[in-house]
Structure formats: C-alpha cells, structure tokens
C-alpha positions as CSV (number, residue, x, y, z in Angstrom):
1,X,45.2,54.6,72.3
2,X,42.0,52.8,72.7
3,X,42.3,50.8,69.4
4,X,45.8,49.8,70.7
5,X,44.3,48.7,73.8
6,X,41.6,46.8,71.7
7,X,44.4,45.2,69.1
8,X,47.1,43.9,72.3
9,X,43.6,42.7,74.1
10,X,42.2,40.4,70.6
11,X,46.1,39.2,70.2
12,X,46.3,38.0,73.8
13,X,43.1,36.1,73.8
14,X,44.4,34.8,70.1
15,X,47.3,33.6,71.9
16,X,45.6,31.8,74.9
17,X,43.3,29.5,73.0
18,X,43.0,26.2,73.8
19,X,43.0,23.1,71.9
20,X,39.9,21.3,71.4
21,X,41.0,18.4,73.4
22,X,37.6,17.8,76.2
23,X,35.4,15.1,74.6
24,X,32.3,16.0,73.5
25,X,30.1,13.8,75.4
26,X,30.8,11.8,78.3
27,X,29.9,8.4,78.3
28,X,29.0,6.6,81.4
29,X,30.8,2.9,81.3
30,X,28.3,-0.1,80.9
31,X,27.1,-2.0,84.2
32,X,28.6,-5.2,84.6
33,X,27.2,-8.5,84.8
34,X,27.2,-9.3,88.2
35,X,27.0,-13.2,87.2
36,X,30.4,-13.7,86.0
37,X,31.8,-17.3,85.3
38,X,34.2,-18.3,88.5
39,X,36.8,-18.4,85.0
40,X,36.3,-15.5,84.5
41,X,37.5,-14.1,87.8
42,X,40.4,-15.9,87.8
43,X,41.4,-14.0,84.9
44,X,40.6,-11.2,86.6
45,X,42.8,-11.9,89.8
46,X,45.8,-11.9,87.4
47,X,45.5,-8.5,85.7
48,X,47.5,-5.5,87.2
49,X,45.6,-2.6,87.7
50,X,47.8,0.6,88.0
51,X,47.4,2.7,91.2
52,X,48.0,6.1,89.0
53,X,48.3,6.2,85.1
54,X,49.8,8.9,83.4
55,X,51.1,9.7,79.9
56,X,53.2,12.8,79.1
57,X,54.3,14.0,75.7
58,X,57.8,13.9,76.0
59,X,59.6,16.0,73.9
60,X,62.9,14.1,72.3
61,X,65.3,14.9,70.0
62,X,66.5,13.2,66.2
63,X,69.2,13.1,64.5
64,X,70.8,11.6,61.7
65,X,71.8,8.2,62.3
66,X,75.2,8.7,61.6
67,X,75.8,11.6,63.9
68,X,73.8,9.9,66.4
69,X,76.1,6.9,66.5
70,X,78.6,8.9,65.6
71,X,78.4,11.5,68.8
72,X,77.8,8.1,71.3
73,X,81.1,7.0,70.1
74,X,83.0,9.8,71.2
75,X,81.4,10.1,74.7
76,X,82.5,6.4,75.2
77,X,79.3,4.6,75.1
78,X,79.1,1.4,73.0
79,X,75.7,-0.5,72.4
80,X,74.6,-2.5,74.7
81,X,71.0,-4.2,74.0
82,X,68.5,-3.9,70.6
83,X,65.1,-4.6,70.6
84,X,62.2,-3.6,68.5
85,X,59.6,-1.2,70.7
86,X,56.0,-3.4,70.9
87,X,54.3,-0.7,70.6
88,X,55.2,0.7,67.1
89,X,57.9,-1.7,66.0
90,X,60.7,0.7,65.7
91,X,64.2,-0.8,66.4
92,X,66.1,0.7,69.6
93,X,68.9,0.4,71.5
94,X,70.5,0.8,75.0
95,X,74.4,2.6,74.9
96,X,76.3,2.4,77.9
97,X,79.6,3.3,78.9
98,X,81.2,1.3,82.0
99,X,83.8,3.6,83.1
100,X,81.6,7.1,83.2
101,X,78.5,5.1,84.3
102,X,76.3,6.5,81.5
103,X,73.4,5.6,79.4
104,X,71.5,6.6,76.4
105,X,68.5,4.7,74.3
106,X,68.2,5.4,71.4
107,X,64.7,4.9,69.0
108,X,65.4,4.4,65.7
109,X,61.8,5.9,64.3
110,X,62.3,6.8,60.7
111,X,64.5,6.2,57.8
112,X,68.2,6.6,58.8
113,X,66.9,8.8,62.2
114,X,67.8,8.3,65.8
115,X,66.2,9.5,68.5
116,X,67.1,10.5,72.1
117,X,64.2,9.1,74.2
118,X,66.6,9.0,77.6
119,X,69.6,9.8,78.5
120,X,71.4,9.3,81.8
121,X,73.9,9.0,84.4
122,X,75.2,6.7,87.3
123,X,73.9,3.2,85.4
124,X,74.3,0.8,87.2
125,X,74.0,-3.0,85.1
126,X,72.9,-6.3,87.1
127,X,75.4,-8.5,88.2
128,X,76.0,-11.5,86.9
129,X,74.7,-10.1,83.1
130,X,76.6,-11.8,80.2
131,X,77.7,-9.2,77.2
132,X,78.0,-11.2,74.3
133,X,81.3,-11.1,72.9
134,X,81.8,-11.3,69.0
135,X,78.6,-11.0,67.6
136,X,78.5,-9.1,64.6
137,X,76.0,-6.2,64.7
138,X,74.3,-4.7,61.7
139,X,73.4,-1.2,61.5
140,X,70.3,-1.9,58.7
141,X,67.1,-0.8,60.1
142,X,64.1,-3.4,59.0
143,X,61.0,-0.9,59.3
C-alpha cells in the first residue's frame, strides 16, 4: 500500500508540470535619451499606447474547405467580405446571413483548410454599406 501511495504521488506531480515558459533572465529596458529631437516627439504624440494588452491562445477549429463552405451554405450565411490577415497573409472571410443575424469568419490557413476563428449572433452591418452585386468570386486560395 505504501508503494501505491508512492506510484499515485510521482504520477500526480508528472501530471502537474509546468512548461518552461518564465524567461531565464530579466532584462531591465535601456534608459532613454532624455535629449530627444522635438521630431521625434511628435512621432511620439501619434502612437497609441494600449491601456491593457493581452493575448490568449484561442482554440479554433478546421475543416475541409469544402465542408466549411459547404455547412455555411446550409445555415444561410453567404460571404460577405475577403481579405488577406496582415499578420500571416492567410486569405479570410466574413459570412453573414441577414435574416438570422448571424456571422462567421472564416481563416483560410492551409491548403484547402478553413478555420473557425469567430462565430456569432445578432450582427448587426452599418448602414449605408454597399454589397457589391455581380462580382464573380473565386474560391482559389493564393498562399
């Protein structure tokens, strides 16, 4: 009984480790020149800093392409607006459907993949934007 004690104690520490994530050193930032050029502080005037920054690892799900689309379809969402994400390049693209008041974007971030980054309810799209009717929209993904 002891042992068993001993094993169930090493397997729930084994289970409880941490990744390796704290930096090793801390570095203190550089002091600043206190004789900055008035350009300079202009510049500075027009940067944004944020009040609170954080970043979360957001769990999202992929699919197929074609059972991505293919799923959006049936709920009654149509595509709305494509871009290509800055950050990565991937394409993307907004669905929406008018009468439930739905949305979904959609990263296209491999070969023939879609993925879910947000999906929700009670849209509601600017007045006055223009949908642009008749444009033909291509499917082929330019990674």
């Amino acid at each position: 009984m002891k042992h068993l004690i001993t094993i169930m104690a090493v397997f729930l520490l084994m289970g409880c480790q941490t990744t390796n994530s704290t930096p090793n050193a801390v570095v203190e930032p550089a002091p600043q020149n206190t004789s900055e050029k008035q350009e300079d502080k202009q510049e500075d005037k027009d940067l944004i800093e944020p009040n609170n920054l954080l970043s979360t690892m957001k769990p999202v799900m992929c699919a197929d392409q074609e059972s991505v689309h293919k799923g959006l379809k049936t709920q009654g969402e149509e595509p709305l607006v494509f871009w290509n994400d800055q950050t990565l390049g991937y394409a993307a693209a907004l669905w929406y459907n008018q009468e439930k008041k739905t949305i979904t974007v959609i990263e296209y971030a491999g070969e023939g993949m879609g993925c879910f980054t947000s999906i929700g309810v009670n849209a509601h799209i600017r007045a006055g934007f223009k949908n642009i009717v008749g444009q033909q929209v291509k499917w082929r993904l330019d990674n």
